[in-house]
Biopython code that builds the backbone (N, CA, C, O; Angstrom):
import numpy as np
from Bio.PDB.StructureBuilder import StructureBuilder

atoms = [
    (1, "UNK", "N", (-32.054, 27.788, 19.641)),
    (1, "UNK", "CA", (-30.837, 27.041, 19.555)),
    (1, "UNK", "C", (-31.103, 25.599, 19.138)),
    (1, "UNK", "O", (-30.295, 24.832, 18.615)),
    (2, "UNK", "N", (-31.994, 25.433, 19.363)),
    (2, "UNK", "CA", (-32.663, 23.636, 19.360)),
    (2, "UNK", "C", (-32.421, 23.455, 17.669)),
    (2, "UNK", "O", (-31.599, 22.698, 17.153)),
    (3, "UNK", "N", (-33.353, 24.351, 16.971)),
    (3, "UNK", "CA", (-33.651, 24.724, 15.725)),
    (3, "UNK", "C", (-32.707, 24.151, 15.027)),
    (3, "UNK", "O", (-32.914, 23.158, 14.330)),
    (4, "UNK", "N", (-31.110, 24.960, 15.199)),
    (4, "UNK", "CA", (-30.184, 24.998, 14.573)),
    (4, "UNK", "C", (-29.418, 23.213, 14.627)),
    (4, "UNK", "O", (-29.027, 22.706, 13.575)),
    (5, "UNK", "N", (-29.365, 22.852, 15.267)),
    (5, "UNK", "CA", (-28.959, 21.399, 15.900)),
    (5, "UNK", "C", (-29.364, 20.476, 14.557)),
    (5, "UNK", "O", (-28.479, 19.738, 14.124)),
    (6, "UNK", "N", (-30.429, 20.486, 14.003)),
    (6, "UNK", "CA", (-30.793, 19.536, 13.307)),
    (6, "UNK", "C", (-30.219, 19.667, 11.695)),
    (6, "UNK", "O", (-29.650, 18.808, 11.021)),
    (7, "UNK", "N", (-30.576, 21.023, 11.353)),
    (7, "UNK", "CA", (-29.863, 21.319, 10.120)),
    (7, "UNK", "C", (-28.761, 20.977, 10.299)),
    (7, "UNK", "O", (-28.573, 19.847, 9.850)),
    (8, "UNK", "N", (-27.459, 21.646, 10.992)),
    (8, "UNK", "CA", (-26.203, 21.349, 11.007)),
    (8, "UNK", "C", (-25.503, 19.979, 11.427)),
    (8, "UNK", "O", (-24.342, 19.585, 11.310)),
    (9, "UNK", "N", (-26.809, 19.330, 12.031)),
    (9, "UNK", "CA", (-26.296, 17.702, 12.042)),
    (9, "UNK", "C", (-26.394, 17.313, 10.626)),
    (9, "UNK", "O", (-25.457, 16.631, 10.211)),
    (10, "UNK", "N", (-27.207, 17.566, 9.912)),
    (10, "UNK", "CA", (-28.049, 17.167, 8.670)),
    (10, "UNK", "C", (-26.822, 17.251, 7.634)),
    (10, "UNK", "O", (-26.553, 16.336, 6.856)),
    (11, "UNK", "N", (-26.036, 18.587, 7.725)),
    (11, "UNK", "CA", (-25.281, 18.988, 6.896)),
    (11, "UNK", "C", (-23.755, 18.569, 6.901)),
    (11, "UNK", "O", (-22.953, 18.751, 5.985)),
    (12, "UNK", "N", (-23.530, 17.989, 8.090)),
    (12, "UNK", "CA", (-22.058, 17.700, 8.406)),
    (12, "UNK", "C", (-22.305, 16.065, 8.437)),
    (12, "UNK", "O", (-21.286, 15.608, 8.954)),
    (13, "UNK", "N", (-23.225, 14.957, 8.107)),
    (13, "UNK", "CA", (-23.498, 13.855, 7.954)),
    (13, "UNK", "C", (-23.374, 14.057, 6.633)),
    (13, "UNK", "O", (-22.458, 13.430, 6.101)),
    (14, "UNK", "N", (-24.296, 15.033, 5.672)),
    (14, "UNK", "CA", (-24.768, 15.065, 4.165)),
    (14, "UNK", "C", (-22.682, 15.279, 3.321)),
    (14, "UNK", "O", (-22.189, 14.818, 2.291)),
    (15, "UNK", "N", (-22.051, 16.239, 4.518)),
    (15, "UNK", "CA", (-20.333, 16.127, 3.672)),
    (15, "UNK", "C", (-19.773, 15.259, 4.291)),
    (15, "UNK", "O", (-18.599, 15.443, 3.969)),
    (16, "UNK", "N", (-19.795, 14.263, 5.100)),
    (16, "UNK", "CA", (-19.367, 13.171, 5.797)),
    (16, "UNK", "C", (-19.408, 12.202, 4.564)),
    (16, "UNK", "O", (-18.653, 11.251, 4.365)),
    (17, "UNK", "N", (-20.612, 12.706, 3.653)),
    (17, "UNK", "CA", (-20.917, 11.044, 3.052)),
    (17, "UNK", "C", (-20.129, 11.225, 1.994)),
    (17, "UNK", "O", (-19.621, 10.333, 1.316)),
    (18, "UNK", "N", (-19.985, 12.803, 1.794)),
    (18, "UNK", "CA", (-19.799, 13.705, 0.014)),
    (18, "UNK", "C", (-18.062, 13.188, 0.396)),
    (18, "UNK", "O", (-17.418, 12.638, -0.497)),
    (19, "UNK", "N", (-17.534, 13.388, 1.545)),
    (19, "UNK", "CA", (-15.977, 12.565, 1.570)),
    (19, "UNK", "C", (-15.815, 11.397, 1.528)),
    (19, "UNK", "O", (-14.853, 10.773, 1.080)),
    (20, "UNK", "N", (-16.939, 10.957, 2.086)),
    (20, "UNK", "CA", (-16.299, 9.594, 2.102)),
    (20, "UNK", "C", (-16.481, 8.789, 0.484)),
    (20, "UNK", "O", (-15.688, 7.948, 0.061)),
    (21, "UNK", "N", (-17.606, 9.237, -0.194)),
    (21, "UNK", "CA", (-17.841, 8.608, -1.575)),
    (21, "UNK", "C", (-16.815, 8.978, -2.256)),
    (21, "UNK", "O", (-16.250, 8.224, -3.048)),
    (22, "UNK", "N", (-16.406, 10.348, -1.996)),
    (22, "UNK", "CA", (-15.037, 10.589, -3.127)),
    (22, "UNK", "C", (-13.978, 9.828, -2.756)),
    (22, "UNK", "O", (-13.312, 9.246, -3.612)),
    (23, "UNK", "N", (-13.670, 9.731, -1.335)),
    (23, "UNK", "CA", (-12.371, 8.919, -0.923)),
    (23, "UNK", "C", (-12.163, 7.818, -1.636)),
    (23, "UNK", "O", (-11.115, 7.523, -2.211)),
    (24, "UNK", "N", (-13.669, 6.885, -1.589)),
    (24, "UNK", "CA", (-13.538, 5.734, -2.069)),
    (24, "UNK", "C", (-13.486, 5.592, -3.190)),
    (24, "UNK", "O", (-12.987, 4.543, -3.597)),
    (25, "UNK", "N", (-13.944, 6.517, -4.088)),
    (25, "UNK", "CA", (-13.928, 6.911, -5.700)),
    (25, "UNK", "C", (-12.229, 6.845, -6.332)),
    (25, "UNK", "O", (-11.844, 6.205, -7.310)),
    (26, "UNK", "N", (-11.341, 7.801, -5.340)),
    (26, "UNK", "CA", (-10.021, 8.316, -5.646)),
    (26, "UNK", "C", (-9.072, 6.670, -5.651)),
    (26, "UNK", "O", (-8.248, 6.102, -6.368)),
    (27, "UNK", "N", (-9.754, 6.441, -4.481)),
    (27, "UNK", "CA", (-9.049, 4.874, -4.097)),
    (27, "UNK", "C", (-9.230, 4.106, -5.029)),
    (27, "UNK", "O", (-8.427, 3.176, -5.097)),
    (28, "UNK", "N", (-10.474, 4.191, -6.239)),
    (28, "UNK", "CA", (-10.707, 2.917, -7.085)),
    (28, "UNK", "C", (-9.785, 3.792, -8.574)),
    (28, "UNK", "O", (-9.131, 3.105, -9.360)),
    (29, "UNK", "N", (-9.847, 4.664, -8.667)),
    (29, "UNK", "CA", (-8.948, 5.466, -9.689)),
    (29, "UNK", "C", (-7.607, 5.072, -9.552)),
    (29, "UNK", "O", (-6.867, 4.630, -10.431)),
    (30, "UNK", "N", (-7.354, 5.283, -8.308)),
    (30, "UNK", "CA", (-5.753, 5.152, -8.221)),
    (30, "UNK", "C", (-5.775, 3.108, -8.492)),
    (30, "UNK", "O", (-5.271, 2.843, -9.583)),
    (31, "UNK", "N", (-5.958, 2.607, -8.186)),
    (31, "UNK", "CA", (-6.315, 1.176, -8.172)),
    (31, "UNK", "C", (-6.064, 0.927, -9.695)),
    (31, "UNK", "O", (-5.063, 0.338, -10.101)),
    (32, "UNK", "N", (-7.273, 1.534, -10.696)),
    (32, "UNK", "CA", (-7.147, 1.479, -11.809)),
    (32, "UNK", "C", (-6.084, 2.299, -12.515)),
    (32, "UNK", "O", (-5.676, 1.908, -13.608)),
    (33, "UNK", "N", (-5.642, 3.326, -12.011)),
    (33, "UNK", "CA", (-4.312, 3.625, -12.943)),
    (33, "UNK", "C", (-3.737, 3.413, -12.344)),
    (33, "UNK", "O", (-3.332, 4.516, -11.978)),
    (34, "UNK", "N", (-2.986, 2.349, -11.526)),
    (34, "UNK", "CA", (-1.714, 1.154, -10.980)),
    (34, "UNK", "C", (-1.801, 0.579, -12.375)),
    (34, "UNK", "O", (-0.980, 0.689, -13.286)),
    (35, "UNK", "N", (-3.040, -0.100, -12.362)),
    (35, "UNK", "CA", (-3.120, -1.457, -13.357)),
    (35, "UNK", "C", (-2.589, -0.933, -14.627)),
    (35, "UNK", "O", (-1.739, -1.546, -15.271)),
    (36, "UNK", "N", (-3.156, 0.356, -15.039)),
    (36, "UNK", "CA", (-3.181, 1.107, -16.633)),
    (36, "UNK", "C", (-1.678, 1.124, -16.738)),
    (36, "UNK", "O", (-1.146, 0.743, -17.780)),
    (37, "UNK", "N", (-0.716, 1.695, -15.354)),
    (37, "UNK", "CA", (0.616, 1.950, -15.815)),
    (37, "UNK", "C", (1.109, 0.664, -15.999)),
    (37, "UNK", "O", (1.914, 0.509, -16.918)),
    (38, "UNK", "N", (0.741, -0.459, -15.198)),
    (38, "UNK", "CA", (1.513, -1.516, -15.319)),
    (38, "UNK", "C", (1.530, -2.559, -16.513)),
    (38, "UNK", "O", (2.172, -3.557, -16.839)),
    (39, "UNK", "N", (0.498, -1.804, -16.981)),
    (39, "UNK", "CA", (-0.152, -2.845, -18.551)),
    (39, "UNK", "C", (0.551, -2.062, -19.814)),
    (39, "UNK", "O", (0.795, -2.542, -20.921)),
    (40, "UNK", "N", (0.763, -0.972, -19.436)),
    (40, "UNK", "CA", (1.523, 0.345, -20.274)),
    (40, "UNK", "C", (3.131, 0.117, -20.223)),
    (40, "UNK", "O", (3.859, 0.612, -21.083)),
    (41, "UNK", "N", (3.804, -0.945, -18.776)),
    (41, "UNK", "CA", (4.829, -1.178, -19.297)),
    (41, "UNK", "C", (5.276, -2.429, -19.258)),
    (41, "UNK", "O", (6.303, -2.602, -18.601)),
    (42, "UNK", "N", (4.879, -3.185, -19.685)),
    (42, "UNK", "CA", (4.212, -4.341, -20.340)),
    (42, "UNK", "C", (4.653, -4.621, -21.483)),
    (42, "UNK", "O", (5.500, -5.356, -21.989)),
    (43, "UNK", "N", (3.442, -3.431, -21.966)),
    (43, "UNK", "CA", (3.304, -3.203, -23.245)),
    (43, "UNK", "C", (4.407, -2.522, -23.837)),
    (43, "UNK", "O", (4.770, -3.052, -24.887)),
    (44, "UNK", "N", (5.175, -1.324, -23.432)),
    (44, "UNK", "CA", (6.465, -1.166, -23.634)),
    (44, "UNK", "C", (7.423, -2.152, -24.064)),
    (44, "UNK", "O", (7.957, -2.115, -25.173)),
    (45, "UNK", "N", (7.668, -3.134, -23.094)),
    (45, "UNK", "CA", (8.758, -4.153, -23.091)),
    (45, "UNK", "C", (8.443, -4.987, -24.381)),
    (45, "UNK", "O", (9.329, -5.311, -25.172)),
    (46, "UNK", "N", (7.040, -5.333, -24.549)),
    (46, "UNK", "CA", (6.890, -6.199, -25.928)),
    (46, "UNK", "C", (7.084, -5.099, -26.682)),
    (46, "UNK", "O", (8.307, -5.119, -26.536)),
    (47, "UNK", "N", (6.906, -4.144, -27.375)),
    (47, "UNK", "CA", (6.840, -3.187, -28.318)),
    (47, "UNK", "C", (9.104, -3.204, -28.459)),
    (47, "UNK", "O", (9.614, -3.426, -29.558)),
    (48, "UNK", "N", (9.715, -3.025, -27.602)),
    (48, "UNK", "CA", (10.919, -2.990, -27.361)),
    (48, "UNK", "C", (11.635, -4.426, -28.380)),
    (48, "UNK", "O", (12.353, -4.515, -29.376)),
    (49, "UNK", "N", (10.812, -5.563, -27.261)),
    (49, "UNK", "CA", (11.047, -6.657, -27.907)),
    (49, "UNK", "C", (11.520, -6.824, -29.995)),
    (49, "UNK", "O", (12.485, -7.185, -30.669)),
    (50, "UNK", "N", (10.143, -6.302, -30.223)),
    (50, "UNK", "CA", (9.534, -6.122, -30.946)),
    (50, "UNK", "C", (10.495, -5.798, -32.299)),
    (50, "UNK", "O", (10.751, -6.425, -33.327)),
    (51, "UNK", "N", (10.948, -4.289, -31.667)),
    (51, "UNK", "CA", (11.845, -3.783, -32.450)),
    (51, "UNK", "C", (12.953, -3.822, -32.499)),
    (51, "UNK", "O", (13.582, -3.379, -33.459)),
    (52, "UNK", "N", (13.729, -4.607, -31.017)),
    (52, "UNK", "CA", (14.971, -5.320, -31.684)),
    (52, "UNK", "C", (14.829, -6.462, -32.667)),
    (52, "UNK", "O", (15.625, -6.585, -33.599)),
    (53, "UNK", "N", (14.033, -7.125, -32.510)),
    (53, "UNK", "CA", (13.815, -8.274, -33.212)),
    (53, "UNK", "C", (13.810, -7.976, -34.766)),
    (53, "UNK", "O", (14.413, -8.595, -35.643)),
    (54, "UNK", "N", (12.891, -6.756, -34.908)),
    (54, "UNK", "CA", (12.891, -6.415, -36.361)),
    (54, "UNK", "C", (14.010, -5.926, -37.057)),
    (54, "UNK", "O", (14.145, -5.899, -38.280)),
    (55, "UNK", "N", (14.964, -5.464, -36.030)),
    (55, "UNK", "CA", (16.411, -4.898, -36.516)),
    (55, "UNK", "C", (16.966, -5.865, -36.924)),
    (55, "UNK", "O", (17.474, -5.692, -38.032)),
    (56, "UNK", "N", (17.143, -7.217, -36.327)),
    (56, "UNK", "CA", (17.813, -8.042, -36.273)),
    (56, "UNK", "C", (17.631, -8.724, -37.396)),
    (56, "UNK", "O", (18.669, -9.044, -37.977)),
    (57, "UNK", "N", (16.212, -9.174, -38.076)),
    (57, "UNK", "CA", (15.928, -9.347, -39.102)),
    (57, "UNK", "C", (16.137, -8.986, -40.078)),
    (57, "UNK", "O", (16.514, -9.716, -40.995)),
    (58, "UNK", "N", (15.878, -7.227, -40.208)),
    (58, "UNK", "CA", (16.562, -6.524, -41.263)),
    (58, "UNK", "C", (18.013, -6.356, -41.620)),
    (58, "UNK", "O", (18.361, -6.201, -42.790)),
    (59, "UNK", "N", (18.850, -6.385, -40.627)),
    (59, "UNK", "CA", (19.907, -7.075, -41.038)),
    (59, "UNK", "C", (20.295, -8.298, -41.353)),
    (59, "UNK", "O", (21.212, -8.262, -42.173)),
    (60, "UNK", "N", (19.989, -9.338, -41.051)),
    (60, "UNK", "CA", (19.919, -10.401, -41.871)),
    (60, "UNK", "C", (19.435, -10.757, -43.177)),
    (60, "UNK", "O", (20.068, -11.569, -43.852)),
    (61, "UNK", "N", (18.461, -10.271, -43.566)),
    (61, "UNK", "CA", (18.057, -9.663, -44.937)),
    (61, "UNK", "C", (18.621, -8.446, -45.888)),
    (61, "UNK", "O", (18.221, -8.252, -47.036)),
    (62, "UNK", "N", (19.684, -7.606, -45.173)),
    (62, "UNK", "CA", (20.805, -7.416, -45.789)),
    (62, "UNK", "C", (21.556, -7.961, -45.796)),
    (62, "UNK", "O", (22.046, -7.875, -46.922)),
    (63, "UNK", "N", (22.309, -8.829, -44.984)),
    (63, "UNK", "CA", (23.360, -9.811, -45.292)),
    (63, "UNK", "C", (23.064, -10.412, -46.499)),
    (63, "UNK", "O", (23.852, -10.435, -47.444)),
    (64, "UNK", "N", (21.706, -11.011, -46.509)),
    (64, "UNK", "CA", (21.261, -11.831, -47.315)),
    (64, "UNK", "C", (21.144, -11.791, -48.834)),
    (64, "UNK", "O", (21.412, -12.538, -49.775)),
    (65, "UNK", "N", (20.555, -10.428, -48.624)),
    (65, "UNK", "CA", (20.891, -9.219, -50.195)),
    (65, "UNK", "C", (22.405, -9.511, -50.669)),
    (65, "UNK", "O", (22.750, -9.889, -51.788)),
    (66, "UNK", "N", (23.354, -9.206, -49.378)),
    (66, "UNK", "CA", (24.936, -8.893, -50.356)),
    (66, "UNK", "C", (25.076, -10.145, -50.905)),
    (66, "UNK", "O", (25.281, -10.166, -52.118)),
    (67, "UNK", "N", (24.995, -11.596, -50.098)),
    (67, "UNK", "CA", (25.829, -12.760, -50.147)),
    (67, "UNK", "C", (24.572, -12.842, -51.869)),
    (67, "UNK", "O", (25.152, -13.624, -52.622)),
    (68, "UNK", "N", (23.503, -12.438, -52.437)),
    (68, "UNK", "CA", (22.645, -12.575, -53.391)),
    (68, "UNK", "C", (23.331, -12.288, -54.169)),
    (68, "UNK", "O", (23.594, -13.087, -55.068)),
    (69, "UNK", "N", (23.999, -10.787, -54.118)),
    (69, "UNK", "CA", (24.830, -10.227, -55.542)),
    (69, "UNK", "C", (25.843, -10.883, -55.390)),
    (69, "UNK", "O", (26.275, -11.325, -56.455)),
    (70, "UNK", "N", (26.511, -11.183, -54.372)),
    (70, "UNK", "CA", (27.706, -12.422, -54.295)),
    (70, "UNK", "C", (27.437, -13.614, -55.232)),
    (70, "UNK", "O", (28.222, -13.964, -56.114)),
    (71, "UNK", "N", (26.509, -14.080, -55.021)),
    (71, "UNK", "CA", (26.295, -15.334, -55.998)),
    (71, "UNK", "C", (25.716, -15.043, -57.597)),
    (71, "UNK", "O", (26.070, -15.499, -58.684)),
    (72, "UNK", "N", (24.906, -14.297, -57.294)),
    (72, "UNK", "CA", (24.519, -13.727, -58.873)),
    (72, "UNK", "C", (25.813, -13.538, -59.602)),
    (72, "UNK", "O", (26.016, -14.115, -60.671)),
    (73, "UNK", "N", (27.018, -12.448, -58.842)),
    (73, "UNK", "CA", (28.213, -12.168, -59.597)),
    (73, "UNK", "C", (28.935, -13.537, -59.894)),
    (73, "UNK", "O", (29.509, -13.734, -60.965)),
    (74, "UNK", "N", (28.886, -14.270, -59.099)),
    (74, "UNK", "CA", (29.536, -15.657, -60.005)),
    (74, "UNK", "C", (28.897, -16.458, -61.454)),
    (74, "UNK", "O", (29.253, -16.837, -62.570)),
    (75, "UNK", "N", (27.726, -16.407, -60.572)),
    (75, "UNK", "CA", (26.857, -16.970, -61.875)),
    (75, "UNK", "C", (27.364, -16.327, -63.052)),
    (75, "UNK", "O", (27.990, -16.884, -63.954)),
    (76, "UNK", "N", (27.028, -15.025, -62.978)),
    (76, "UNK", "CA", (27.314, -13.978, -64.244)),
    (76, "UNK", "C", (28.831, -14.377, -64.923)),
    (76, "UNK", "O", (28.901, -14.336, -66.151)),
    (77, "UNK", "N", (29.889, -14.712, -64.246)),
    (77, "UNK", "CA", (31.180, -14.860, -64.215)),
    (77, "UNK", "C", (31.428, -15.919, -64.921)),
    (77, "UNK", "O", (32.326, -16.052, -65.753)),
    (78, "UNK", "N", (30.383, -16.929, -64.494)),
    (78, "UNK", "CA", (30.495, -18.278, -65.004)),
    (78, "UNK", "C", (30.308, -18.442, -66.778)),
    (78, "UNK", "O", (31.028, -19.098, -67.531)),
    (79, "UNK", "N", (29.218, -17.695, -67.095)),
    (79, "UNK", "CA", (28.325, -17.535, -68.532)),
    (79, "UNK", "C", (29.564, -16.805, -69.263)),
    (79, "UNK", "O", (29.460, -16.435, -70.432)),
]
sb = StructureBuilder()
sb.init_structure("model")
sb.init_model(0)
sb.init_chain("A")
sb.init_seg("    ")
for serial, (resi, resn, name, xyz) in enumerate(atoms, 1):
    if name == "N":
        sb.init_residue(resn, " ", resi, " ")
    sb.init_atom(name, np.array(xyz, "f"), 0.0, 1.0, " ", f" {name:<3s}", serial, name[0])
structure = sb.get_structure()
């Protein structure tokens, strides 16, 4: 009976450690994908930004187009 005592201490210390390294492993994962999602919507919001802004532009550069043939057609009108 003695025998057995030492292995099975041996072995329930040796998965004591095998949990606890993963625990702390899972804990630094989750840690790092907090950060990943939070940089991900972030990054969303500028990308958002982004593309209203470019809408906004592109319509103004159509405006800009019509009021062009607007003035070209006078010019032309004028000659």
């Amino acid at each position: 009976m003695d025998d057995v005592i030492i292995p099975v201490a041996f072995f329930l210390i040796l998965a004591g450690a095998v949990v606890a390294v993963a625990y702390f492993q899972t804990q630094r994962n989750r840690d790092r994908d907090k950060q990943y999602a939070e940089a991900m919507h972030e990054y969303r919001q500028v990308v958002e930004r982004a593309r209203s802004e470019q809408e906004s532009t592109r319509l103004q550069l159509v405006e800009l187009g019509h009021r062009l043939q607007n003035v070209e057609g006078l010019l032309r009108s004028v000659d």
